[in-house]
N, C-alpha and C positions, 0 to 999 in steps of 0.2 A: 617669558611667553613670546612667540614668537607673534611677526603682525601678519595679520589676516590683507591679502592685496584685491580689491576689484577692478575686472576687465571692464571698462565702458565703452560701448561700440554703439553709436550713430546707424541706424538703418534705415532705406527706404525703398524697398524690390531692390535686394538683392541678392535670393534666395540660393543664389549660385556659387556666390563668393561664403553666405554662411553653410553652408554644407561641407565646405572645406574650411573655414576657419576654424570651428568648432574643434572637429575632432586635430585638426592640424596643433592648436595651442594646447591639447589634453595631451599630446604625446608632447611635446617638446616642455612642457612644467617637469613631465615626468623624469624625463630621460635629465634635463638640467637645472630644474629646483622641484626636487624631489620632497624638500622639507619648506617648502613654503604651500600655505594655504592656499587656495583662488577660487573662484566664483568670476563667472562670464555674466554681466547685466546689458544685454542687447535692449537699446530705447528704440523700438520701430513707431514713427509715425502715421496715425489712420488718419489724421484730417488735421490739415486740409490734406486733400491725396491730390497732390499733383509735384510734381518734383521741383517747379519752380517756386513754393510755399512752403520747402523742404528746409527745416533750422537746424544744420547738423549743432550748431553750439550750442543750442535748448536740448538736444536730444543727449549732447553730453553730460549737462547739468542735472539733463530729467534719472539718467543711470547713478552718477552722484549721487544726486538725491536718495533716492529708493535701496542704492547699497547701503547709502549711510543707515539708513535704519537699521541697518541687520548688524551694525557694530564694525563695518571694516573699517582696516586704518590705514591703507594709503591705495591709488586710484592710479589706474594707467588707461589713460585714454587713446583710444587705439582703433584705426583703421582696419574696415573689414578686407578690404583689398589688399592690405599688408600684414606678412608672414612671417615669424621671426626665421633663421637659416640655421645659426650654430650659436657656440656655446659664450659667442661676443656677444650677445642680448643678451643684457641682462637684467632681470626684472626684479633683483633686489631692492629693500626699503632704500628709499634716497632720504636718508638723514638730515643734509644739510639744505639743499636748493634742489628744485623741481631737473628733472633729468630726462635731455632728449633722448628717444631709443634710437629712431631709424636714419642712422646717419649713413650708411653706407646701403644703396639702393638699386635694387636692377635694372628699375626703370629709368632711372641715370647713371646706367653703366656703374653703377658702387661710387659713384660722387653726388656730391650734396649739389640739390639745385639754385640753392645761392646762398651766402655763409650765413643768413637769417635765416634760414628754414627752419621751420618748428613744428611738423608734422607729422604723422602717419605712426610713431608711437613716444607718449609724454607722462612719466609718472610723478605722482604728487601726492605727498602728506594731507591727510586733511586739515590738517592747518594752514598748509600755503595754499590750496585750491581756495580757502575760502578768504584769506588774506587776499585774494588779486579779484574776490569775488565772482569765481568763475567766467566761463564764456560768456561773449557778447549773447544777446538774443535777438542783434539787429540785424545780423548776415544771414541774406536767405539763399537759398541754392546753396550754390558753388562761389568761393573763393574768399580769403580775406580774414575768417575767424582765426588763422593759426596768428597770422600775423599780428591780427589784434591781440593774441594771448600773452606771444614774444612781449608787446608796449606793455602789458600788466605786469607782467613777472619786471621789468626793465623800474614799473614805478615804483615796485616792492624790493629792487636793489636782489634778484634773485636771479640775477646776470653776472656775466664773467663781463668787466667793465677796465682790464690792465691800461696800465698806460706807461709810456715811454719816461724814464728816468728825470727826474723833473730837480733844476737848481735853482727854483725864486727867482728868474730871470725877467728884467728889465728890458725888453726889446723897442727898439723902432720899427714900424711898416708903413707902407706906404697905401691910403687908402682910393680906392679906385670907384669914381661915381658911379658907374654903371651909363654914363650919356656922353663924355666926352671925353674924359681923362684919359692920358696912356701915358708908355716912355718908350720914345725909338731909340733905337741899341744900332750905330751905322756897321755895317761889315768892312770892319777893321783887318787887316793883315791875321792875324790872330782868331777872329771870327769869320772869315768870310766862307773857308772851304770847310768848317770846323764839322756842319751834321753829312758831310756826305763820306765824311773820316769816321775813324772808330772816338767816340766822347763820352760825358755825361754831363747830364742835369739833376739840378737838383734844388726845391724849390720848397718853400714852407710857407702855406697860402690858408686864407682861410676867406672863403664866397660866403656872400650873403646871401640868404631867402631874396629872390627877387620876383617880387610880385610883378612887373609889370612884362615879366615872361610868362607864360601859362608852363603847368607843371605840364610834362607829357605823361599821359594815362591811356593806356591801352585801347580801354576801353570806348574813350571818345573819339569816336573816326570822324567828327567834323571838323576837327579844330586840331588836333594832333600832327608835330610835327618835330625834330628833335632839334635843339637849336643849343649850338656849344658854342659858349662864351669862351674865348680864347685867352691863356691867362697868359703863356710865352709861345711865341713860336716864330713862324716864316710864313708871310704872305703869299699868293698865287696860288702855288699847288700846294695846299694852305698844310704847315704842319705845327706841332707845337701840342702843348697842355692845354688843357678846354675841362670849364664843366660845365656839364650838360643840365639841361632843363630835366631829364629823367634821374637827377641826383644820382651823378658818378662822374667821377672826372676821368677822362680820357685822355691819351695820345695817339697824332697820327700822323703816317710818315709816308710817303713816297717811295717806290724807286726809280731808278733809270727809265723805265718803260711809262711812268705813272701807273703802275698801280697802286691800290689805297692799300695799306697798311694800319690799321686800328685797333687799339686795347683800350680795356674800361676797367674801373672797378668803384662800386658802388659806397658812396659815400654821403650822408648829410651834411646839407648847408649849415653854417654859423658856427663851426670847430674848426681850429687849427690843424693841419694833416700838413704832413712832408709827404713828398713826392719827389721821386728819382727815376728816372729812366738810363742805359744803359744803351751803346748802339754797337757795335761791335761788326767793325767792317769786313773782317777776314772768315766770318762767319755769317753772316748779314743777322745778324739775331738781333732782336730787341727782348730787353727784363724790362718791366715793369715793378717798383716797389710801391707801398706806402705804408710809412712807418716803418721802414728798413723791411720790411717784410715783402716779398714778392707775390704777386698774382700768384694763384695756384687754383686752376679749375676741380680741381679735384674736392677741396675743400671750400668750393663756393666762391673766391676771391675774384669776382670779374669771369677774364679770359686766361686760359694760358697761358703762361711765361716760362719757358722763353716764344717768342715769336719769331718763326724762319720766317725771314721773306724771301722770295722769289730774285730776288737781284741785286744789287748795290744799290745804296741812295742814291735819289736825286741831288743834281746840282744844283745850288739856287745862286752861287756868284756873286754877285752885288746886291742882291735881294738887301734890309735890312731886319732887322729882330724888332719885334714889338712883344712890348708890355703893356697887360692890359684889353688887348683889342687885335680883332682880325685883321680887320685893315681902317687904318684911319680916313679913308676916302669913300665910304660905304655910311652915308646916313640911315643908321638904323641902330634903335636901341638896343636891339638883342644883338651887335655888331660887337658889342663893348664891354669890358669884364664887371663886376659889382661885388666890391671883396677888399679884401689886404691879404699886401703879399712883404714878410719879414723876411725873408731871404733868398737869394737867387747865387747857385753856382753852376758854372761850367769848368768842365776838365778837357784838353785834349786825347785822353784815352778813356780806357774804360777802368772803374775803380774797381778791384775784386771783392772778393764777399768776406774777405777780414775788414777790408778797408770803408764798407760799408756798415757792418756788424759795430765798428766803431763808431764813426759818423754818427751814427744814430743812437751811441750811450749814452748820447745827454739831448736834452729840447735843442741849443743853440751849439755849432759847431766851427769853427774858422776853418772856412774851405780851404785858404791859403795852407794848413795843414799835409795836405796832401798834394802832390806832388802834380802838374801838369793845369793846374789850375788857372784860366785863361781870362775870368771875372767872377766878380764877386762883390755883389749888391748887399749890406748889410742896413742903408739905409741910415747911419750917422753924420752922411754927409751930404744933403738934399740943399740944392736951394731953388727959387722958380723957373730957373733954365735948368739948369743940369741932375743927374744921377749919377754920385761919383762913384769909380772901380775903386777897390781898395785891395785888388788879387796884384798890381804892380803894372796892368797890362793897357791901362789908360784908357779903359772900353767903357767911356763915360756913355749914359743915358742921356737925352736930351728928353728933358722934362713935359708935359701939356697938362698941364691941372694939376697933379697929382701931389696930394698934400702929407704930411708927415705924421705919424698920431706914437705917442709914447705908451705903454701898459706895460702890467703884471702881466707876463706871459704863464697863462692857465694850464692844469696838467693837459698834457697829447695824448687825448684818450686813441686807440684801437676800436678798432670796429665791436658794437657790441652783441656778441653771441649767448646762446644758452649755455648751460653746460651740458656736456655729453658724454655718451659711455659708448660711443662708435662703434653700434648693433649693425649686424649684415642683416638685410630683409631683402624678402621678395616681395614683390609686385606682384598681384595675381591679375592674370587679363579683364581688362574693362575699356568702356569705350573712354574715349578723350573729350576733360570735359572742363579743359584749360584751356589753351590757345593752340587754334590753328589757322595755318595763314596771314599770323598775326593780328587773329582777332579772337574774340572769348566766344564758344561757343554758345554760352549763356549770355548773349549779348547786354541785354537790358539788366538782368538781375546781378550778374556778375561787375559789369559797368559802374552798376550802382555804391556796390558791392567796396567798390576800389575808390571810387570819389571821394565816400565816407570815409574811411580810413586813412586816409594820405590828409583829404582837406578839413577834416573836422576830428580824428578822435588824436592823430599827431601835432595838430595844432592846441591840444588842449581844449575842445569846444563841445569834448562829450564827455560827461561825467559818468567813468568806470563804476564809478560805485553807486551807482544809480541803475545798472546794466547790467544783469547778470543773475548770480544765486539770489540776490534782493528783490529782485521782480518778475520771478521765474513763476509762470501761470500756463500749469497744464493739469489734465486729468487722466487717473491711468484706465483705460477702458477695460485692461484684463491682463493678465499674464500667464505665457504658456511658459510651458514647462519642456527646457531641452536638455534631458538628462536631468543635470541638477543648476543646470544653469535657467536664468529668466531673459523672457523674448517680452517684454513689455510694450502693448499694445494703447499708444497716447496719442490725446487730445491737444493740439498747441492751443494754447488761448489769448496767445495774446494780441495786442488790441492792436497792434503794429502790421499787421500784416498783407505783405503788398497786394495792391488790387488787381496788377497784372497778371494777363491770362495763361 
C-alpha cells in the first residue's frame, strides 16, 4: 500500500500566496507523482491576530496534528511562498532521515542561503517528526524555528555528520589563553616576501567558546560588533586566519593599493577544523578550504572561492608572523587567540587540488611531504623560549606563554548538514521579513528570536522535549473546505505568549 503524504502550510494573511499555492501543488503532484496520495492541511492562525504573536512552528505541529488523525504517514512541511519548479522535487516517502526539499532557490539565485539551511520545504515520517518532538512553540514571528529544527534532527543523529579519515592519532598543540599567550614567527629570508608571492597555509586549530567575547547577533544593535581573534597572520594592514565572535573563521588579505580582501566560512567553536588557504600570485586569487574542501557559495560554504582580487599582495617586509594574536602590543582581550593550534604549515607555492585531496586523507599530515615547504610547527619540540621548525628551514617560533597539551586526537567532523534531494523552487513575491540594512525587520521578536537559540537551546539550557508536540495547546475554531483540502481556522493557547505589541 502505498503512503498517504501531508502538505502542512503555516498561515497567516496570506491569501495571495494561497490562491496560487493551492492549485500550483495540484498540477505539479499531478504531472510528477501521479501515484502518490496528498492532502493540503493549511493551519491559519485567528488569535492572537496580529503577526507579531504569529507561531509559524505551533502552526506546523497544529497541521501535524490534525493530519495525523486522518491516518497519514509521512508530512512535508512546506512554505506557502515556496513553489516546487521540476521534476528535481521530489516528494517521495523518505525512508531513512528527514529530507530537505528546497535547496536550490530563486530568491538566492538557486543557492542555498548558508549550508545550514533547513527551510521552505522538509519531509518527515511520522516517526521522526515525533522523535525530535516537533517544532519549537517558543519562536514567534519571524526567524529561527528552522534552525532550531536542524539542532532536533542533529540530537536524533538524523544528520549527515562525515568526517575526515581518522588514525587514532596522538597529537601535540599548543594552548592559547586567550589574555596573553602567543608565538612570534621573525621574517626570516624564507618568510619575509613569502604572502606577497604565490604560498600556502595550512593550519589545524580548534577555538574555544570564549565567553568573555560577546557572541555577535544581529539582532542586538547595542553591543554588536564583529571581533576576530587572529589565530596566524601579519600585523598592521592586519592579515592572517581569525575566528570571529559570529562563529566563522576567516581570512584576510591586502593588496598593493590596501584594499580589504575577506572570506569566511561558518564554523563552531570547540572542534578541531583544518584550514588552508591558497594565494596564487599570477592570478591574484585566493581558495579558501576547510576540511580539504573549498568555500562554495553556491552550496552555503561561507563566500566564494576562489576570490579575485583587484591587484597583487601587499608587501609587509620585515613585518613578523604572530601566532595566537593580532598584535602583541594592543592590551585587549578580544586582541588574543583562545584555542589550540596542532599544526601549522607553510609552502612557497600553491599546492594543487591532488596535492590537497591528499593532505587531507588522513587527520595529521607531514607537511615536509610536499614539496616547497618553508615551516612547519608540529609542536614536539616546545620549550619556554622557543617553537621549533621541523620543515629544515630554522623558522623557530619565539615562545610568550604558550603551553604544550598532549591528546587523543577526536574524529574532524565537517560541517553538519541535512540531508537533501536538491529541489528547484520558486519563490513567490512577498515582502522582506529578514534583514534589511542589516537589521531584522522584526526587530524585537526576531532579536529575541536569535538570542534564544544561539544562547540557550545550543548551549543545552532548553529542554526539546519539553517544547514542542508535548506541549502543543491550541483549539481549532473551524475548518474550511478548499476543494478537498483543510484551511483550519486556530486558537494558540499557549501560556507563553509575548506581551509585545
Amino acid at each position: 500500500m502505498s503512503k498517504k503524504l501531508a502538505i502542512c502550510v503555516p498561515h497567516y494573511r496570506r491569501k495571495e500566496h494561497l490562491d496560487t499555492f493551492i492549485p500550483h501543488m495540484e498540477d505539479f503532484m499531478k504531472k510528477y507523482h501521479p501515484d502518490i496520495e496528498f492532502k493540503i492541511f493549511i493551519a491559519n492562525q485567528i488569535e492572537p491576530d496580529t503577526v507579531l504573536r504569529f507561531n509559524r512552528g505551533t502552526a506546523k505541529n497544529i497541521a501535524f496534528n490534525e493530519a495525523l488523525k486522518e491516518g497519514f504517514d509521512y508530512f512535508c512541511f512546506h512554505d506557502i511562498d515556496m513553489v516546487p519548479e521540476d521534476e528535481t522535487c521530489d516528494y517521495s516517502y523518505p525512508t531513512d532521515n528527514p529530507q530537505h526539499l528546497a535547496v536550490h532557490i530563486s530568491q538566492f539565485d538557486y543557492m542555498l542561503p548558508s549550508i545550514q539551511y533547513f527551510g521552505g520545504a522538509i519531509l518527515f515520517t511520522k516517526e521522526q517528526f515525533e522523535n525530535i518532538n516537533g517544532y519549537s512553540n517558543d519562536y514567534w514571528n519571524w526567524g529561527m524555528e528552522d534552525d532550531d529544527l536542524l539542532w532536533r534532527c542533529q540530537q536524533e543523529d538524523y544528520v549527515i555528520n562525515d568526517k575526515l579519515s581518522h588514525t587514532n592519532t596522538m597529537i601535540n598543540s599548543l594552548e592559547f589563553d586567550g589574555m596573553d599567550s602567543y608565538v612570534e614567527i621573525p621574517p626570516s629570508l624564507s618568510l619575509r616576501d613569502l604572502t606577497s608571492e604565490s604560498f600556502t597555509w595550512s593550519i589545524l586549530v580548534k577555538p574555544h567558546d570564549n565567553f568573555d567575547v560577546p557572541m555577535y547577533l544581529i539582532g542586538d544593535l547595542q553591543n554588536r560588533q564583529y571581533i576576530h581573534n587572529y589565530i596566524l597572520g601579519r600585523t598592521g594592514y592586519q592579515m592572517g586566519f581569525a575566528y570571529d565572535n559570529s562563529r566563522a573563521f576567516s581570512f584576510s588579505m591586502y593588496d598593493f593599493k590596501n584594499r580589504h580582501n575577506y572570506m569566511w566560512l561558518k564554523r563552531n567553536p570547540d572542534i578541531w577544523s583544518h584550514l588552508m588557504i591558497t594565494h596564487d600570485h599570477e592570478n591574484n586569487s585566493l581558495r579558501f578550504y576547510l576540511n580539504g574542501e573549498e568555500s562554495d557559495a553556491r552550496f552555503g560554504h561561507g563566500v566564494e572561492s576562489p576570490l579575485i582580487m583587484n591587484g597583487n599582495a601587499k608587501r609587509y617586509g620585515g613585518v613578523p608572523y604572530y601566532l595566537g594574536v593580532k598584535n602583541p602590543n594592543e592590551n585587549s582581550p578580544s586582541n588574543f587567540f583562545y584555542g589550540k593550534v596542532a599544526q601549522v604549515g607553510m609552502w612557497n607555492r600553491v599546492l594543487d587540488d591532488s596535492e590537497i585531496k591528499d593532505f587531507y586523507s588522513n587527520d595529521i599530515t607531514n607537511c615536509n611531504d610536499y614539496d616547497g615547504c618553508v615551516l612547519h610547527y608540529e609542536f614536539s619540540n616546545v620549550d619556554e623560549n622557543y617553537v621549533y621548525d621541523i620543515s629544515g628551514n630554522d623558522n623557530h617560533g619565539i615562545n610568550h606563554g604558550c603551553q604544550v597539551t598532549t591528546e587523543n586526537l577526536d574524529d574532524i567532523s565537517h560541517t553538519i548538514v541535512p540531508h537533501r534531494r536538491n529541489g528547484r523552487f520558486k519563490s513567490l513575491k512577498h515582502p522582506i521579513n529578514g534583514i534589511v540594512n542589516n537589521r531584522f525587520v522584526f526587530q524585537e521578536d526576531t532579536s529575541r528570536n536569535e538570542k534564544r537559540f544561539f544562547t540557550e537551546v545550543q548551549y543545552g539550557l532548553w529542554d526539546t522535549k519539553k517544547d514542542g508536540l508535548t506541549d502543543l495547546k491550541y483549539e481549532v475554531d473551524s475548518v474550511d473546505k478548499l476543494g478537498r483540502h483543510d484551511f483550519i481556522n486556530f486558537i494558540c493557547k499557549h501560556d507563553n505568549i509575548p506581551e509585545w505589541q
